[in-house]
C-alpha positions in Angstrom: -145.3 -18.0 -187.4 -148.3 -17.2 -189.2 -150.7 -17.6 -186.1 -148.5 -15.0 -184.9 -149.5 -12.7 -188.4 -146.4 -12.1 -189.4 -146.0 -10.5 -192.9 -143.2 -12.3 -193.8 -144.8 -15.7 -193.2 -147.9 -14.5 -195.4 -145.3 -13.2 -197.9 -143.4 -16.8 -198.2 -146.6 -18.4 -198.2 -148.3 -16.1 -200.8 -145.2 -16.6 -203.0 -145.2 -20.5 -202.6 -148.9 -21.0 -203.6 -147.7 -18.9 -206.3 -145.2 -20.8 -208.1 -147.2 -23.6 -206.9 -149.8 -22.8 -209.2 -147.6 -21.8 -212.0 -145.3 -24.6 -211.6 -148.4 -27.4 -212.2 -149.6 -25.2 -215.2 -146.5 -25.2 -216.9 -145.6 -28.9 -216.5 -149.1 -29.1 -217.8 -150.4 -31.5 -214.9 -155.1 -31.6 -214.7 -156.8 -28.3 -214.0 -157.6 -30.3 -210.2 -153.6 -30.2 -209.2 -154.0 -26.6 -209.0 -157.1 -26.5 -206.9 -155.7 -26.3 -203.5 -153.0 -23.9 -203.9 -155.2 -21.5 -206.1 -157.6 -21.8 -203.4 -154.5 -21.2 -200.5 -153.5 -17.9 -202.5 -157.2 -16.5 -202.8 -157.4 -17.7 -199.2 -154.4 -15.6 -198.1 -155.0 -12.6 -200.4 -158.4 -12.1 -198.6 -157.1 -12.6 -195.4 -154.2 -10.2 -196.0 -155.4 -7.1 -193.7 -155.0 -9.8 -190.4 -151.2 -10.2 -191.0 -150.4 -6.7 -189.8 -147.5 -7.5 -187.6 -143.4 -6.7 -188.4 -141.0 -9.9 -188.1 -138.5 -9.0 -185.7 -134.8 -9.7 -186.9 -133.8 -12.6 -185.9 -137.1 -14.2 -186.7 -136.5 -13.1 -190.4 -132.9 -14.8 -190.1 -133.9 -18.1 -188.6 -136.6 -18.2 -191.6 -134.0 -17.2 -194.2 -131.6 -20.6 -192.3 -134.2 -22.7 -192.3 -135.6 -22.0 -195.1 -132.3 -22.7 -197.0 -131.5 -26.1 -194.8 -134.9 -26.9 -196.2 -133.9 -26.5 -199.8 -130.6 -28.1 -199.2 -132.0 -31.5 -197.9 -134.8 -31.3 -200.6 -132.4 -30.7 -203.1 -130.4 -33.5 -201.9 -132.8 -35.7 -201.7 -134.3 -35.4 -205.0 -130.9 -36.1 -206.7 -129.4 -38.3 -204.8 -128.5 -41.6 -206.9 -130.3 -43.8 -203.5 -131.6 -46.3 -205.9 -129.5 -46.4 -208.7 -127.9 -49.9 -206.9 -131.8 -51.8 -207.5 -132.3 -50.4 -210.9 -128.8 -51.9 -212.1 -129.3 -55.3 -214.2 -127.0 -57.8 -213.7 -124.8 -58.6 -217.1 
């Protein structure tokens, strides 16, 4: 999607080296955490005027769905009880 410069790709993108960057600096992790995506957002910001392009419709729906699915499984994922069985201590 974004070799295609699409503005919504560079929007999502923007906005997730965003809360990257705020993210590590509120959970207070080293000033290097935040080098990469700080660095990804100045990237994109200067780069802004080559993602001139409209998404069509129903590129911008199967974004929003897949986008969502992707939240869904992460969300899963990271509270899911999968290894609450080898933390248990026999009694």
């Amino acid at each position: 999607m974004l070799f295609q410069r699409k503005r919504l790709a560079w929007w999502l993108a923007a906005l997730s080296a965003c809360a990257l960057v705020v993210a590590r600096f509120l959970e207070g992790h080293a000033w290097y955490a935040m080098i990469a995506p700080t660095v990804t957002l100045i990237l994109l910001i200067l780069s802004r005027k080559l993602f001139t392009t409209r998404s069509e419709p129903s590129s911008v729906k199967r974004g929003i769905i897949l986008m969502a699915v992707s939240l869904l499984i992460a969300l899963v994922y990271g509270t899911s009880d999968s290894g609450s069985c080898i933390n248990q201590t026999s009694a």
